[in-house]
C-alpha positions as CSV (number, residue, x, y, z in Angstrom):
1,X,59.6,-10.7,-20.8
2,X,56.9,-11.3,-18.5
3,X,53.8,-8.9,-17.5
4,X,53.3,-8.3,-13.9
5,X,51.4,-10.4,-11.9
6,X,48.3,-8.1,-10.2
7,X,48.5,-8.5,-6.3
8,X,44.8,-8.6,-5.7
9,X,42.5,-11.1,-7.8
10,X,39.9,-10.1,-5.8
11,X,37.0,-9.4,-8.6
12,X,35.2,-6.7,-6.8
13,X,31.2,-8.0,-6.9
14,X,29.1,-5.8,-8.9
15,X,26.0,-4.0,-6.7
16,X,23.1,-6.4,-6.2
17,X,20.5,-4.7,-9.0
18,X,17.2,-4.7,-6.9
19,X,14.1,-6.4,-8.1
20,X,10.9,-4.5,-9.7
21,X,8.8,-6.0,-6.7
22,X,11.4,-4.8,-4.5
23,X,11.4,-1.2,-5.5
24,X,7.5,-1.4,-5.8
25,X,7.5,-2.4,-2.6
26,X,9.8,0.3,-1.4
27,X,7.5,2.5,-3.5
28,X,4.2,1.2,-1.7
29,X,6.3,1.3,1.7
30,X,6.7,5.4,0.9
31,X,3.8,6.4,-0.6
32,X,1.6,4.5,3.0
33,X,4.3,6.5,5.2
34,X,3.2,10.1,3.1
35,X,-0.6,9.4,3.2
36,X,-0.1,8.6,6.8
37,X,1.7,11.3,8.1
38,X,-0.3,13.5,5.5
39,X,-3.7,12.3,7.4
40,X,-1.9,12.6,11.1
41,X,-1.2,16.3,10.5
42,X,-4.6,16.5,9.4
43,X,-6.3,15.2,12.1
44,X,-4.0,17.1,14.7
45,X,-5.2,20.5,12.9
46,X,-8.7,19.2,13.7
47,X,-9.3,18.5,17.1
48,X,-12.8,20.8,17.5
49,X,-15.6,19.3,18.5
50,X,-18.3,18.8,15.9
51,X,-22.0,17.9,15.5
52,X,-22.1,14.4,14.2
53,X,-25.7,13.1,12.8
54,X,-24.8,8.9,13.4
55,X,-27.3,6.7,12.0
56,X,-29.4,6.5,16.0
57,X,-28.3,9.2,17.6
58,X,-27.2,12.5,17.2
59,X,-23.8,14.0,19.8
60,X,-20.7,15.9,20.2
61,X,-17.8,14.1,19.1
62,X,-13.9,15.4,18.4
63,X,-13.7,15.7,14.0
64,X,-10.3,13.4,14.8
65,X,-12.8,10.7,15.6
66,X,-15.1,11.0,12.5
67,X,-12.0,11.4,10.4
68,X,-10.5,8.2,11.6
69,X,-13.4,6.3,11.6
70,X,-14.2,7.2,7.8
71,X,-10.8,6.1,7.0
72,X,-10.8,2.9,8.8
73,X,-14.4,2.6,6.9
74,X,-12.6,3.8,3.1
75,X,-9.5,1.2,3.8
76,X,-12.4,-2.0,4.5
77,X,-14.4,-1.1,1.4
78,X,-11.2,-0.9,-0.6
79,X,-10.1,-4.1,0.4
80,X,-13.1,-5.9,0.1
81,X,-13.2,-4.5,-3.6
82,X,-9.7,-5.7,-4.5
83,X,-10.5,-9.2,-2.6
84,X,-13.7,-9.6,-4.7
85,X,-11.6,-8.4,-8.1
86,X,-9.1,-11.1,-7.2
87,X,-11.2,-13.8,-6.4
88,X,-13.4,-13.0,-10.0
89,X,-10.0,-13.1,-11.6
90,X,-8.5,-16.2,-10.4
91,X,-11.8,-17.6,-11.4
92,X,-12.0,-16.4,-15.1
93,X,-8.8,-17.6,-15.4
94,X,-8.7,-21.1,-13.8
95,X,-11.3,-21.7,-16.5
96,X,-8.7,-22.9,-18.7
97,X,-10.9,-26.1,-20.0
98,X,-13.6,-23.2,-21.8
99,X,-13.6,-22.3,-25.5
100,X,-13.8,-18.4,-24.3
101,X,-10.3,-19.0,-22.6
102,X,-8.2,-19.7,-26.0
């Protein structure tokens, strides 16, 4: 007796399981969208003019302005923070050859 011969031997591929960086990255990619549309309904809400004390003068200018500029300003000092941590990082440990490294 012979058992029946299947018709398709097409071995269906399983789904492509996605990386950790990938779905970080997805994560990263979300949370950036949520903070930005978070700040853009903010700064719609805010469109009066307000007294703003800059460091030589002293003038009118829309709060969407100020609130832009201050997050422009927050986003540089954060990356020049995590540049500097990396940089003292890949320095402590390229310095294999030191006894404090084993």
């Amino acid at each position: 007796m012979t058992e029946p011969q299947p018709t398709d031997t097409h071995v269906p591929e399983s789904r492509p399981s996605r990386t950790p960086a990938k779905r970080r990255d997805r994560g990263r990619l979300v949370a950036a969208a949520v903070i930005g549309a978070v700040m853009a309904v903010f700064a719609l809400v805010n469109l009066d003019n307000v007294k703003v004390h800059w460091l030589i003068a002293t003038g009118q200018t829309p709060l969407i302005v100020v609130i832009a500029l201050a997050f422009a300003l927050g986003m540089i000092a954060d990356r020049l923070v995590v540049i500097r941590a990396r940089r003292k990082r890949r320095a402590t440990s390229g310095d294999a050859g030191s006894p404090s490294a084993t």
